[in-house]
C-alpha positions as a LaTeX table, in Angstrom:
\begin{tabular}{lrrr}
\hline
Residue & $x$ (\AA) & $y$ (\AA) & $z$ (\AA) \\
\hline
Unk1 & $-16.70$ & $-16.32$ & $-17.20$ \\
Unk2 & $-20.02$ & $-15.29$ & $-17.54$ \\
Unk3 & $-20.83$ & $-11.91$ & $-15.73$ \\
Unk4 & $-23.43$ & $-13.17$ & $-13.19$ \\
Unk5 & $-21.75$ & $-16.17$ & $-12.03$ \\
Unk6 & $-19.01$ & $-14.23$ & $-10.04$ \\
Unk7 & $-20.61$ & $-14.77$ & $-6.64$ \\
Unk8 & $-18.00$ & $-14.39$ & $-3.98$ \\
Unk9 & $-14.69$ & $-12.50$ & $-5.00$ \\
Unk10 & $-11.44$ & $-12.41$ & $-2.70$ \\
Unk11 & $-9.40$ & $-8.83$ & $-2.69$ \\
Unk12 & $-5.74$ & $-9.63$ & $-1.67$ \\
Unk13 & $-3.86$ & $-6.07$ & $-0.23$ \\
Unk14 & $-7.37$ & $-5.28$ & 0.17 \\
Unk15 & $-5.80$ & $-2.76$ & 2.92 \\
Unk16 & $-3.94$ & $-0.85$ & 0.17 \\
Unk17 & $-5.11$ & 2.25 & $-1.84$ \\
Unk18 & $-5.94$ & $-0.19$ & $-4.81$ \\
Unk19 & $-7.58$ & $-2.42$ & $-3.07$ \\
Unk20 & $-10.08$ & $-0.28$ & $-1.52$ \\
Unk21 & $-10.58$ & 0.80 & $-4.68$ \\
Unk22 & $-11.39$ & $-2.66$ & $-5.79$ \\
Unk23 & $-13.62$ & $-2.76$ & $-1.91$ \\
Unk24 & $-15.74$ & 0.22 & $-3.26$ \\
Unk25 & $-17.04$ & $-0.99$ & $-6.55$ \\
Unk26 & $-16.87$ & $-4.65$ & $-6.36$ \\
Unk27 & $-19.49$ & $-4.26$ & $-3.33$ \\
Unk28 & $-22.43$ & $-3.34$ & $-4.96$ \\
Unk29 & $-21.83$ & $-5.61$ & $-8.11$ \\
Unk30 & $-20.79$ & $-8.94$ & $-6.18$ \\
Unk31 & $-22.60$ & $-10.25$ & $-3.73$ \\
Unk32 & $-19.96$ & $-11.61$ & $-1.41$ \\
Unk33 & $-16.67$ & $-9.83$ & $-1.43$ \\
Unk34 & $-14.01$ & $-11.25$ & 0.74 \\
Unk35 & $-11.16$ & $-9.07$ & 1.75 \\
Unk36 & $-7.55$ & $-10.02$ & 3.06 \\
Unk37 & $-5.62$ & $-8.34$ & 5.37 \\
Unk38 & $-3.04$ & $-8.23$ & 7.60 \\
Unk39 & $-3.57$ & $-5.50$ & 10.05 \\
Unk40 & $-6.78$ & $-6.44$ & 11.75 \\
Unk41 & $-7.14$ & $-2.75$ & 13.17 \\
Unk42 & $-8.41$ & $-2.15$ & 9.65 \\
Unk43 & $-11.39$ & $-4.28$ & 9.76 \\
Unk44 & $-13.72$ & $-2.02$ & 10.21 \\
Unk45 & $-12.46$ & 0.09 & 7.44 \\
Unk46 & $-12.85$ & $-2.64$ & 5.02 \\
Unk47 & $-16.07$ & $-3.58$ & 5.72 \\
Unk48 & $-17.06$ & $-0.11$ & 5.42 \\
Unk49 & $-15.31$ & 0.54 & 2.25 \\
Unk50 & $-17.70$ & $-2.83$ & 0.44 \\
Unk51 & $-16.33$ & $-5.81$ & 1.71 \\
Unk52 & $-18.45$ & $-8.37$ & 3.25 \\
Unk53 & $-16.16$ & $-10.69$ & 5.07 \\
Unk54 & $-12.58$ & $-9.83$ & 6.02 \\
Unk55 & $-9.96$ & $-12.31$ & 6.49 \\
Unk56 & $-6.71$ & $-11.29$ & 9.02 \\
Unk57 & $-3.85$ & $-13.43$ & 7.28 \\
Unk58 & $-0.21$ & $-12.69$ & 5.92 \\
Unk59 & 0.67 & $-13.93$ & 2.70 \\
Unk60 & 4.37 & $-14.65$ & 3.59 \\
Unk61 & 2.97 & $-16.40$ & 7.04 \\
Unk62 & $-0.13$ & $-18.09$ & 6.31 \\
Unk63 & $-2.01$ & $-19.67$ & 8.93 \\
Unk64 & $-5.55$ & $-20.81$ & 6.99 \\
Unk65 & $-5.45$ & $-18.86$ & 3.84 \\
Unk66 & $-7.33$ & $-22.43$ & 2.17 \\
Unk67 & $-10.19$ & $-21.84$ & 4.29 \\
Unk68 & $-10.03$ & $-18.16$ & 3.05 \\
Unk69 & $-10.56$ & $-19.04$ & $-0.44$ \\
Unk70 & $-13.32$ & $-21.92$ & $-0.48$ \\
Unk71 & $-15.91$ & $-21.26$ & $-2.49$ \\
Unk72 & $-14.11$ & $-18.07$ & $-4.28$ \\
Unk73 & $-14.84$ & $-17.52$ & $-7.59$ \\
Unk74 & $-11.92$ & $-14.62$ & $-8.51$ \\
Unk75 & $-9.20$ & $-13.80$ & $-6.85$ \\
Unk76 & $-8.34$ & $-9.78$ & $-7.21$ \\
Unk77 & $-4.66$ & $-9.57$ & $-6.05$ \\
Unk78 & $-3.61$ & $-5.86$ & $-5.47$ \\
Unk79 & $-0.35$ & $-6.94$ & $-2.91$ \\
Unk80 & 2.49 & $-4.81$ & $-3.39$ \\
Unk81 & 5.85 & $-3.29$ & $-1.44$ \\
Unk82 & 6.72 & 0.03 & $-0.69$ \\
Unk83 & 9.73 & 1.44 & $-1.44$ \\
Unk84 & 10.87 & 1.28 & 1.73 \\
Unk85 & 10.84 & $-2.45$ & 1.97 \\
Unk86 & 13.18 & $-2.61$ & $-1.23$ \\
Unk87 & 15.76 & $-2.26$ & 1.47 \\
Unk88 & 14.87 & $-5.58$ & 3.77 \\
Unk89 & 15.99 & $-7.50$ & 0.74 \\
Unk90 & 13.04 & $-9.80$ & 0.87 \\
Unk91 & 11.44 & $-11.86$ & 0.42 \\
Unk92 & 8.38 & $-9.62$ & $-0.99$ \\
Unk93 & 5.07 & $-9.76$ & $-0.57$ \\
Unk94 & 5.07 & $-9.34$ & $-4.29$ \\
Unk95 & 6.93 & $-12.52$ & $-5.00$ \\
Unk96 & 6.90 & $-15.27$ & $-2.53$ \\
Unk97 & 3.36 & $-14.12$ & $-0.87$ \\
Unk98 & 1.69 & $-13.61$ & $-4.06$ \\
Unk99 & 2.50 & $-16.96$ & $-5.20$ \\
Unk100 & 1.34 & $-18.93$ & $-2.14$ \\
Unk101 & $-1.39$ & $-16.82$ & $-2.55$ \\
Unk102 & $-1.82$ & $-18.17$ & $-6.34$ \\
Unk103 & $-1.05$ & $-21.89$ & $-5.40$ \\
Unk104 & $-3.44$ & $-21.48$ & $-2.46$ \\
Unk105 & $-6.39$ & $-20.46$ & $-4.92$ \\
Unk106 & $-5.47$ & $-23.50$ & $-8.02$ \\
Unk107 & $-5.53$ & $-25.70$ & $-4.72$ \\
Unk108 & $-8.67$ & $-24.05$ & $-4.30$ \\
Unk109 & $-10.49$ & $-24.59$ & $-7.69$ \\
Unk110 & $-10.49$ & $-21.05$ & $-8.01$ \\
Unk111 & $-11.59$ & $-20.01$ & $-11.35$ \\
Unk112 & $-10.09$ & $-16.65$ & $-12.09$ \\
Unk113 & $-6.77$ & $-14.44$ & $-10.68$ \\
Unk114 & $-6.18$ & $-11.04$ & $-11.70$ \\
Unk115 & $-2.62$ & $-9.61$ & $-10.62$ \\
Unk116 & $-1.82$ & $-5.96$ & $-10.38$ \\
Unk117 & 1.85 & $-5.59$ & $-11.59$ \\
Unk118 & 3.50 & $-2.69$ & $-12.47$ \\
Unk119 & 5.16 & $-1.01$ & $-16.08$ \\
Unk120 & 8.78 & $-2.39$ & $-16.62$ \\
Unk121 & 8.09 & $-5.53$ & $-15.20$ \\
Unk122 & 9.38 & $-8.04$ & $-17.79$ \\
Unk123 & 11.58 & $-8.77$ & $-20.81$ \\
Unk124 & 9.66 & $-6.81$ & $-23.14$ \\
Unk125 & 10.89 & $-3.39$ & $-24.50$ \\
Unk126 & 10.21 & $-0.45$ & $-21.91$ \\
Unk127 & 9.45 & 3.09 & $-21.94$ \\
Unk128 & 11.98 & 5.64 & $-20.07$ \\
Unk129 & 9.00 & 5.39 & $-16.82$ \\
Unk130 & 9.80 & 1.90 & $-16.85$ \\
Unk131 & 13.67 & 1.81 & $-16.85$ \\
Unk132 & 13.39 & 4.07 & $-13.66$ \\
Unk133 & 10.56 & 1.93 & $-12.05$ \\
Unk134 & 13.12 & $-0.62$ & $-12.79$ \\
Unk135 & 16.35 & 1.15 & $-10.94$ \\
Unk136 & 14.20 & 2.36 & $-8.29$ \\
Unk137 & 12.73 & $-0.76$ & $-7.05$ \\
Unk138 & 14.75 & $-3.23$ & $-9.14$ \\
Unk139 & 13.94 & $-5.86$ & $-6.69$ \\
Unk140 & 10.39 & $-5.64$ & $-6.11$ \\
Unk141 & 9.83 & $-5.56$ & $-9.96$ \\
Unk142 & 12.20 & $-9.11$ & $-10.62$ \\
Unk143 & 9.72 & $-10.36$ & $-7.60$ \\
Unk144 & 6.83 & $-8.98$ & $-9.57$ \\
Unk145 & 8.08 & $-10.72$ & $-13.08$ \\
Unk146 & 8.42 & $-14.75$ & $-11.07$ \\
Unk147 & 5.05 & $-13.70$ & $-10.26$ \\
Unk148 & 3.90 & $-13.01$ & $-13.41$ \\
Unk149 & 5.40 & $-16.04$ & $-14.78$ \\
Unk150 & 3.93 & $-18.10$ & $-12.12$ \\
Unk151 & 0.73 & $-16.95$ & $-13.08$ \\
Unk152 & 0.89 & $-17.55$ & $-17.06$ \\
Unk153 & 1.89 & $-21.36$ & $-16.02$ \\
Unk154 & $-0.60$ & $-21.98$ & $-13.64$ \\
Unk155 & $-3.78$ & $-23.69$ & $-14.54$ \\
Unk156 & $-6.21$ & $-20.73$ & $-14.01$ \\
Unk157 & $-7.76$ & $-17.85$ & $-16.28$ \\
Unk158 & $-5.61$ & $-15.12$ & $-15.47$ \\
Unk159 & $-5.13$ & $-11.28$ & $-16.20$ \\
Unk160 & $-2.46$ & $-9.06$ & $-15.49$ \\
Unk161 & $-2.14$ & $-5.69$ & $-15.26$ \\
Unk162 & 1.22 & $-3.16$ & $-15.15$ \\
Unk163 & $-0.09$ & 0.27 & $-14.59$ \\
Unk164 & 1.98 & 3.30 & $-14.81$ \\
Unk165 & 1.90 & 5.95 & $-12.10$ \\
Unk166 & $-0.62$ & 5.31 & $-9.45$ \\
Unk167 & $-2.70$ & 8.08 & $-8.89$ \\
Unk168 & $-5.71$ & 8.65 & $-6.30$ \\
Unk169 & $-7.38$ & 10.53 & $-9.22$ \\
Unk170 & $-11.35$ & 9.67 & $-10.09$ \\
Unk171 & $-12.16$ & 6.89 & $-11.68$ \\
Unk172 & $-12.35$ & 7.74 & $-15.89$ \\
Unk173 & $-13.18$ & 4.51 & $-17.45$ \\
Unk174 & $-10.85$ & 6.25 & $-20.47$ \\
Unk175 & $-7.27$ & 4.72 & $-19.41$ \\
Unk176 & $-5.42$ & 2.88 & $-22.20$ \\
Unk177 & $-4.50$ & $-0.45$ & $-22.70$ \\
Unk178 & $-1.57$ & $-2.27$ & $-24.28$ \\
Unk179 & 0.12 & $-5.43$ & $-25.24$ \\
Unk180 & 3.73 & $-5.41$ & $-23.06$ \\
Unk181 & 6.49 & $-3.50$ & $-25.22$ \\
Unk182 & 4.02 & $-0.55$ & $-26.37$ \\
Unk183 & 6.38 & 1.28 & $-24.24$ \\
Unk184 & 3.81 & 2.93 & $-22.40$ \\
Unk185 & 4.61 & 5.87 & $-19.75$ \\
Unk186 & 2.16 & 8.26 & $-17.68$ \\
Unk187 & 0.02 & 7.89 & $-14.75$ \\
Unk188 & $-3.68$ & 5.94 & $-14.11$ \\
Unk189 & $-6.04$ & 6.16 & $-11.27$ \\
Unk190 & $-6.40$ & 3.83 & $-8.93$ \\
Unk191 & $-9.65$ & 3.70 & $-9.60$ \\
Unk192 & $-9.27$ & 2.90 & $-13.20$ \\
Unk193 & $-6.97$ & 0.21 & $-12.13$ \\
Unk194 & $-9.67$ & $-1.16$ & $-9.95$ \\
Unk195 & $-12.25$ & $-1.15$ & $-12.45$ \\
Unk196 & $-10.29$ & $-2.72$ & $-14.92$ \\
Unk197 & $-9.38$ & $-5.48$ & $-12.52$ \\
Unk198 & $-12.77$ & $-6.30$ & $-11.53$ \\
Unk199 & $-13.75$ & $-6.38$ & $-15.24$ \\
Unk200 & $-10.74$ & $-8.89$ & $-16.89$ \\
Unk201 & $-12.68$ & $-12.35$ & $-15.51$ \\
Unk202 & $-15.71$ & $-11.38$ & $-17.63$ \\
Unk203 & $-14.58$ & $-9.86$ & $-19.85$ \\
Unk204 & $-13.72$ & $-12.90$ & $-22.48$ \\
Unk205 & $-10.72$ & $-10.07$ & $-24.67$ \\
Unk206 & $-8.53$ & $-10.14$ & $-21.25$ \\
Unk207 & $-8.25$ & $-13.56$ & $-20.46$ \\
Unk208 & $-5.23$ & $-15.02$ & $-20.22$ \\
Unk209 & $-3.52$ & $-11.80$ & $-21.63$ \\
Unk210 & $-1.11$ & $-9.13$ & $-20.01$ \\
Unk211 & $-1.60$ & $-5.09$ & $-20.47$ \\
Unk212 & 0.07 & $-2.05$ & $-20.05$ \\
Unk213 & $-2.14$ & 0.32 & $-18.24$ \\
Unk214 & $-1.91$ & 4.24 & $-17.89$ \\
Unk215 & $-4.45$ & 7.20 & $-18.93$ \\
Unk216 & $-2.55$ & 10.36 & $-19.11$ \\
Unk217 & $-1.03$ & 10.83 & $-21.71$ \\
Unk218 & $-4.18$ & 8.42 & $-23.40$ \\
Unk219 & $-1.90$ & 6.82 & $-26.33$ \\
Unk220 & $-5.00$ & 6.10 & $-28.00$ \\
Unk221 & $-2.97$ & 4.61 & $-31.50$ \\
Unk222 & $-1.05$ & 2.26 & $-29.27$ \\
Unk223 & $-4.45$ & 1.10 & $-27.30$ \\
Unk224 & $-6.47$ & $-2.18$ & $-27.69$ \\
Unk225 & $-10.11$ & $-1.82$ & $-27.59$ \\
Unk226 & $-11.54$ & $-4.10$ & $-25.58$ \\
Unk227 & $-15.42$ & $-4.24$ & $-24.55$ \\
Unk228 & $-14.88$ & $-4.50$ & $-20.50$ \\
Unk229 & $-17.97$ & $-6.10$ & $-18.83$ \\
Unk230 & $-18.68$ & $-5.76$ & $-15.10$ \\
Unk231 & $-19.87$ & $-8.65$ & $-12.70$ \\
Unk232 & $-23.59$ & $-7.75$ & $-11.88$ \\
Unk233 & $-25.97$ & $-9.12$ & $-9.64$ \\
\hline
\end{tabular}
């Protein structure tokens, strides 16, 4: 997708430490940046932190979430459960809201969908971090792998990304990325998270691919380089 041609992006969990991230820097790069939420007391917040429009909807209750996404170019999906909710038993926002959220944006001719996952989600061989992410919140990661796999078979450019540790750390542009199995452990920044997400739809390397993400420690012989590009007005 060529850089200049993003012109309105949607933030899901745009209310979560990621997605404000995601708030801060897509807002002076896209010009229309649409944020979902589900707590309308947190409006203001949004709109503060870069968003231009912000939509009051919950993914596992829609009420118009294809109204939300006409005209959206990328959709910038940052949902995700605490560990708290691991004990509700579902269903997760992470699973079942995540994929209306997907099927609402093919629906919606939407062009690109970036997902934020999480290490150890998947078949692929995992680092120690990623066993415990796994016995921790066992759940919430299978929920996070339907969604993944949801996402590789839908008809849309996609990117996803399984960071390590989140961290509200600065934003580095240094953290590493991986093909799944590099067995990656360590922490990342939000921030770098945020950027990277913003970058995958033009940035032609990440389409249709999956990464490992943390920067400390930088595993710099397991890393791909990849050229990220920015949307830009």
């Amino acid at each position: 997708m060529n850089p200049d041609a993003v012109e309105t992006a949607f933030v899901a969990g745009a209310g979560g430490d990621t997605g404000r991230e995601i708030l801060r820097l897509a807002g002076s790069r896209v010009p229309t940046v649409r944020a979902l939420t589900r707590d309308e007391s947190t409006r203001r917040q949004l709109l503060d932190a870069g968003a231009d429009e912000v939509v009051v909807d919950d993914l596992l209750q829609p009420k118009a979430l294809g109204d939300a996404l006409h005209d959206v170019d990328i959709v910038l999906s940052a949902v995700g459960s605490s560990i708290r909710d691991v004990r509700s038993g579902g269903p997760f926002v992470d699973g079942d809201g995540a994929q209306t959220l997907l099927e609402s944006a093919v629906d919606a001719g939407v062009e690109g969908f970036v997902m934020e996952s999480a290490i150890g989600v998947g078949d692929e061989p995992a680092s120690p971090l990623a066993s415990v992410f796994d016995l921790a919140i066992g759940p919430i990661q299978r929920a996070k792998g339907e969604t993944e796999a949801a996402l590789r078979n839908a008809d849309v450019e996609h990117t996803i990304f399984r960071p390590g540790i989140l961290t509200g750390g600065p934003r580095t542009d240094h953290a590493t990325v991986a093909e799944p199995g590099a067995k990656l452990w360590g922490t990342v920044s939000r921030a770098d998270v945020a950027r990277l997400m913003l970058a995958a739809p033009v940035t032609p390397a990440a389409t249709d691919r999956t990464f490992e993400v943390v920067s400390t420690p930088s595993f710099a012989g397991r890393g791909r380089r990849i050229e990220w590009q920015l949307p830009g007005r």
